[in-house]
C-alpha positions in Angstrom: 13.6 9.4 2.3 13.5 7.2 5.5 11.8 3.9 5.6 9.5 3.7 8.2 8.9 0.4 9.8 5.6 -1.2 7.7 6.1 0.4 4.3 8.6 -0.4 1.1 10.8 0.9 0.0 11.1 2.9 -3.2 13.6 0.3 -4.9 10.7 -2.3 -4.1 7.9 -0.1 -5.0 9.8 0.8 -8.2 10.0 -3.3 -9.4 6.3 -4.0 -8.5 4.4 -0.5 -9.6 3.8 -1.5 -12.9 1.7 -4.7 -11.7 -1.7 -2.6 -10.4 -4.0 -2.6 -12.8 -5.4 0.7 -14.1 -8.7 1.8 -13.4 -11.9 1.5 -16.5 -14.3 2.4 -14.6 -15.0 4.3 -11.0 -12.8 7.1 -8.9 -9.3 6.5 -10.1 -7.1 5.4 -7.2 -4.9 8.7 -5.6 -2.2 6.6 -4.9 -1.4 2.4 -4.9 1.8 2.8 -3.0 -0.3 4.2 0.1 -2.7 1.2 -0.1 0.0 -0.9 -0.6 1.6 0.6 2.6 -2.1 -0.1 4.6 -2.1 -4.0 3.7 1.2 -4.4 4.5 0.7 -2.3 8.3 -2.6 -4.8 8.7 -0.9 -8.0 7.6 2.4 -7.2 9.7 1.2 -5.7 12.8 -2.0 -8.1 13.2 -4.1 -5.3 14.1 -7.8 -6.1 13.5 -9.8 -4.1 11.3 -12.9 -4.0 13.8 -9.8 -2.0 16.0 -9.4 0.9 13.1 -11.5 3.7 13.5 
């Protein structure tokens, strides 16, 4: 798999996955890692949330 850019990678993911809480109560998450990946693209690119769509 290649790395892109703004997300971990699967070495990283695999030592923090275990950490996310599972869900009691509402629409189970599809995926953490992909949520993960969004932070991180926010927090390391300084885009704005008023700029996403």
């Amino acid at each position: 798999m290649v790395q892109k850019r703004y997300e971990i990678s699967d070495e990283q993911w695999n030592q923090i996955k275990d950490q996310f809480p599972i869900a009691k109560t509402g629409r189970p998450p599809i995926d953490n890692r992909i949520m993960l990946n969004a932070i991180l693209w926010i927090s390391r690119s300084g885009a704005a949330w008023r700029d996403l769509p």
